[in-house]
N, C-alpha and C positions, 0 to 999 in steps of 0.2 A: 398568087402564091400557091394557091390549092392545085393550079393546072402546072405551075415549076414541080411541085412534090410529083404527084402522078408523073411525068416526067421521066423521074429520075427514078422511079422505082422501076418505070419501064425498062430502064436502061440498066440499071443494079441486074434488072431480073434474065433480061438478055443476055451479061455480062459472063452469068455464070450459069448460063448454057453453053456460050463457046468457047468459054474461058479455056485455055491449056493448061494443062500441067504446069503446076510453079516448080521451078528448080529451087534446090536447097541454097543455094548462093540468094534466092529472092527471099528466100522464106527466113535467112539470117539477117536480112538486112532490113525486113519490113520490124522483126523484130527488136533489132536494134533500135528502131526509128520509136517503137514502142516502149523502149528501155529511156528515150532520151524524153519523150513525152512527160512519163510516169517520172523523171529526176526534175522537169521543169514544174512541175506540181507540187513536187516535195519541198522544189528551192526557198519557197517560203516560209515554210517551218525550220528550214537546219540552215547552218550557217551555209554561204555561198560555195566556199568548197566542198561542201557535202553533195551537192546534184553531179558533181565528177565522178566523186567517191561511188555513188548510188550506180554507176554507169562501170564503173571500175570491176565492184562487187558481181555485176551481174556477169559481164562477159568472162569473168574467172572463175565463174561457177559454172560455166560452160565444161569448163577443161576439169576441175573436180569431176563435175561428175561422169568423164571419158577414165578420170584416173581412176577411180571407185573401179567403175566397170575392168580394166584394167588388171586391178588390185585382186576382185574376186575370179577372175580365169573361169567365169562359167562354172566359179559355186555361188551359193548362195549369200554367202560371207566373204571376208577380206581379210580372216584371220591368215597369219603367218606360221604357225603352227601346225601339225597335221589332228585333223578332226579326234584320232585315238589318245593323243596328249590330255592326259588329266590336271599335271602340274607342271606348265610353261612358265618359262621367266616372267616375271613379273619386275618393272620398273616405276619405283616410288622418284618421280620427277620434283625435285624443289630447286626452284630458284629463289636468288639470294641476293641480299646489295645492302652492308652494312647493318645486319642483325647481330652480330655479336655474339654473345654466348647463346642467347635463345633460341637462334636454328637449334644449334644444337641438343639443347635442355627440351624442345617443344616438339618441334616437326621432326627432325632426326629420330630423337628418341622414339616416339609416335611407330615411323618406321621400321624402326630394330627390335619392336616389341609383340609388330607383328603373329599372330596363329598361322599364318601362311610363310614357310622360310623361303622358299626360292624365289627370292629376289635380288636385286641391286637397288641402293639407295643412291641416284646419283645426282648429284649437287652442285649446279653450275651458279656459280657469281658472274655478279655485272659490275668486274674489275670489283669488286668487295674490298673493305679494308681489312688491315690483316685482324687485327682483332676476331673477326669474323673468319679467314680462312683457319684464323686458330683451332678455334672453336668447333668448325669443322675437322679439321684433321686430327685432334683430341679426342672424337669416336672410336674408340677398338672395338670396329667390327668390322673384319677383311668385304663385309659386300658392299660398304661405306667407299663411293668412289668422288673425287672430286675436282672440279674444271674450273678455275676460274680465269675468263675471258680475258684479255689482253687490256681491253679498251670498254668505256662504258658504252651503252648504246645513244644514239639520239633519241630526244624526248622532249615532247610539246612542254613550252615554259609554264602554260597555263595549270596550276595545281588540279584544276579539275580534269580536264586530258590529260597531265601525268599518271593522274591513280586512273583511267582508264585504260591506259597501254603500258602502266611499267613495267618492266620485268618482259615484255615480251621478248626481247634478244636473246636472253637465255633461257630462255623459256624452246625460241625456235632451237637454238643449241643445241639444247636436250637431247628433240627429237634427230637428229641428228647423232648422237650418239648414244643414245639410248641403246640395252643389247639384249631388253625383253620382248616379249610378243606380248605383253599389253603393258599401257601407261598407266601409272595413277601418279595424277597431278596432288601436288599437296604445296600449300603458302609456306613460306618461312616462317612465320609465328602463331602457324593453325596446328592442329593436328586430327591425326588417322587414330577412330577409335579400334581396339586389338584385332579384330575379325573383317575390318574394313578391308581388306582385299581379298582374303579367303569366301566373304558373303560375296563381291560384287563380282567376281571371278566364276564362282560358280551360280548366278543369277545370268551370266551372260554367256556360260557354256548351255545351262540345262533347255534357254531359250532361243538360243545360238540370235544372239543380238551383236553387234559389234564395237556398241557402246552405250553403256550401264549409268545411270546414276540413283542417288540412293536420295534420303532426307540428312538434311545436316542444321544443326544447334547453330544459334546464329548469335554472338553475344549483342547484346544492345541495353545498354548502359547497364543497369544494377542488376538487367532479366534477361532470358533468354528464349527467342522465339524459332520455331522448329518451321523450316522453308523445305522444298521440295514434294514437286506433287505432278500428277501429269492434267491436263496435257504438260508437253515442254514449253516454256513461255519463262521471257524474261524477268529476273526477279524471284523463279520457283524452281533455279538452280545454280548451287554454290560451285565455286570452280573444282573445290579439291573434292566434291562429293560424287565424280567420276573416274569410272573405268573404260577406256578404249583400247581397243587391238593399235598395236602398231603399225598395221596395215594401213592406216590410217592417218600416216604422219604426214604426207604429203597434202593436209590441212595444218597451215601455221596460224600460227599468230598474227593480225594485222597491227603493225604499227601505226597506220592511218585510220583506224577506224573512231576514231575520238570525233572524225570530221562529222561520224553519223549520230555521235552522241553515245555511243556505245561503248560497254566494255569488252574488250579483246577477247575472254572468256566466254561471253556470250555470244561475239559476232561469230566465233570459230564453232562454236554447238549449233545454230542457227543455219549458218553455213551447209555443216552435216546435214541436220535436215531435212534441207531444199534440195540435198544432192541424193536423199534418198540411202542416206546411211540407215541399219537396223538399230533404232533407238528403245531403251529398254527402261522400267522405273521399278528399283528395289526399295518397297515400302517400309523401309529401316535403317533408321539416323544412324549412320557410321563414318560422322565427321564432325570435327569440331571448330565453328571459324570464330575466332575471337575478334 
């Protein structure tokens, strides 16, 4: 066995003396062989669809991050806006599916109440019942715009993968028609405390970050505990307690991400990143999730 090892080091050691040059076509595929390894390790912690998923994840963060590259044209950033703009649109993102009057009363409101005016608050449903688009359309405030989808989305039966990925259809919608150069995601029955865009807006122009998040109040049952902290790690950030450029939108939502155990919100920040997005942490609760 001891003259097998020598052996082999012999030969490792010769190998890459004459080695050539690897092409890029070898070096993606030793990788990938590396990606399939690292999912058959995982397989036994996450359910069996997950070691696809894990494989899925990685090669589409390939292309994120050619698109990042892409997005910023050789700045430094991926803002949409030009670097002299002080007050760019701003887009309060909620999605919606049978909240009724409380988008309205909560998260709407939240947004129309805003210290920062130039925005649009816009409002896609996942096929909502009317009650709900009522409720919406009941807002008089001309920046109040509102979508509701045709058809609901598909979603895992499982209760526990539904509140992982709901809402994500409209959610990608959004970004889709969204007409600001930065998002702020906000839940249907959370809300944006007053200065929450005007703080994370200029926390991510003065540091030229491309995506912001803050601390946010987090209710739990009679009390309320304060999440948000760096590093970025799951669990120590709420969804609507972020600001991203638009530039940015071509990271969606994963519908399949339940298979990793994850929620949709997180796999998309995570995602960011890995791809080397400019991540930023405003040490100031400006969110409120019930």
């Amino acid at each position: 066995m001891a003259e097998l090892d020598e052996a082999l080091i012999k030969r490792d050691m010769t190998s890459a003396v004459v080695a050539r040059p690897r092409s890029r076509s070898e070096v993606r595929s030793d990788r990938l062989r590396s990606v399939g390894l690292k999912a058959d390790r995982l397989s036994h912690r996450i359910r069996p669809a997950g070691a696809a998923e894990v494989v899925h994840e990685w090669t589409q963060g390939i292309e994120e991050r050619r698109q990042l590259r892409a997005a910023r044209a050789g700045r430094d950033v991926c803002w949409t806006e030009k670097d002299s703009e002080t007050t760019p649109l701003v887009t309060v993102r909620i999605a919606t599916f049978n909240r009724g009057q409380l988008v309205a009363e909560r998260a709407i409101a939240s947004a129309v109440n805003q210290s920062y005016s130039n925005i649009e608050i816009l409002v896609v449903g996942d096929a909502c019942d009317e009650a709900t688009a009522d409720a919406v359309l009941s807002v008089a405030d001309p920046r109040v715009r509102f979508v509701n989808l045709p058809r609901r989305g598909v979603y895992p039966t499982n209760p526990t993968d539904l509140w992982r990925v709901g809402g994500v259809h409209p959610m990608n919608a959004a970004l889709q028609l969204a007409r600001g150069d930065w998002i702020a995601p906000c839940d249907d029955d959370d809300e944006l405390t007053p200065t929450h865009v005007e703080e994370l807006l200029r926390a991510a122009k003065d540091a030229r970050h491309e995506l912001v998040y803050s601390q946010a109040a987090v209710a739990d049952g009679n009390e309320w505990r304060l999440i948000g902290h760096e590093p970025l790690r799951e669990g120590g950030i709420s969804h609507g307690s972020v600001l991203y450029s638009a530039g940015l939108r071509f990271f969606t939502h994963s519908a399949t991400c339940w298979k990793l155990a994850e929620p949709a919100d997180w796999n998309m920040w995570k995602r960011m990143r890995r791809a080397g997005v400019r991540i930023g942490f405003h040490d100031q609760l400006t969110y409120i999730h019930y």
